[in-house]
C-alpha positions in Angstrom: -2.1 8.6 -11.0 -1.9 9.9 -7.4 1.3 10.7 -5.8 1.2 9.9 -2.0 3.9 10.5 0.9 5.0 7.9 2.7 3.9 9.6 6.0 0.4 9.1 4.7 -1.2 6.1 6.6 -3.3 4.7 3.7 -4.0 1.2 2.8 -2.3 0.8 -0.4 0.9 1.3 1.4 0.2 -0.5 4.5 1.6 -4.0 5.4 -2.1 -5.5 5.8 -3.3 -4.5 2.7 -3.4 -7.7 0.0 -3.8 -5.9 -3.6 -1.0 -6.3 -6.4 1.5 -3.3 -5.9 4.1 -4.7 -7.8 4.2 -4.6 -12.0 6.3 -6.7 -13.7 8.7 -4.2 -14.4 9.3 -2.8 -10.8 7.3 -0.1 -10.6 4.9 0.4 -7.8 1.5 1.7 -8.7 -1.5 1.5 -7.4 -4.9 3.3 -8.7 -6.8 5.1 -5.9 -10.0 4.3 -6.8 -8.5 -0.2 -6.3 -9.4 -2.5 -3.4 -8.0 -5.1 -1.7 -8.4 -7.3 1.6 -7.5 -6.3 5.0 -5.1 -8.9 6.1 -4.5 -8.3 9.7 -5.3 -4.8 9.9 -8.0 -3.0 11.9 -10.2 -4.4 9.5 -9.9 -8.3 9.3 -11.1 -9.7 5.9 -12.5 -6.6 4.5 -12.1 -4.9 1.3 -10.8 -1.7 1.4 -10.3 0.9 -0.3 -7.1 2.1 -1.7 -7.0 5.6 0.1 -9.0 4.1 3.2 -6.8 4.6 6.5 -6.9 2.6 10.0 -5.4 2.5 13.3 -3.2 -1.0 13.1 -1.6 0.4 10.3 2.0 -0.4 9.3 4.3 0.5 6.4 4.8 -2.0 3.7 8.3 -2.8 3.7 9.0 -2.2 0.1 7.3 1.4 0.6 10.2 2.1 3.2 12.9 4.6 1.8 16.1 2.2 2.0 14.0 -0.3 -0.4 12.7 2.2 -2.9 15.6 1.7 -5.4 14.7 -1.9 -5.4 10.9 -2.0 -5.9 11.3 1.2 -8.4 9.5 3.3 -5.8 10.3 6.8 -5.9 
């Protein structure tokens, strides 16, 4: 598994991107080689890739360090 900062401006931890994130248990984790859709970003409706990267990017709230304890990011 890949271990990403959260300075890094990738899809799979952008607001926009619409791929599960989430297990069950809490944990976050998200293979780099996944897609999912572009909702909103720079690239309406697309898939993209997991360690693709756009302009309109925006943190996903659960990435954000006050809400790591409570998604089991670390």
């Amino acid at each position: 598994m890949t271990s990403l900062a959260m300075t890094s401006k990738l899809c799979s931890i952008c607001a926009f991107w619409a791929s599960q994130k989430v297990k069950p248990d809490g944990r976050v984790e998200i293979h780099p080689y996944s897609k999912g859709h572009c909702r909103g970003g720079g690239f309406q409706y697309a898939l993209m890739a997991a360690l693709a990267t756009c302009k309109k990017w925006q943190l996903w709230p659960a990435a954000a360090p006050d809400s790591a304890l409570e998604t089991g990011c670390k």
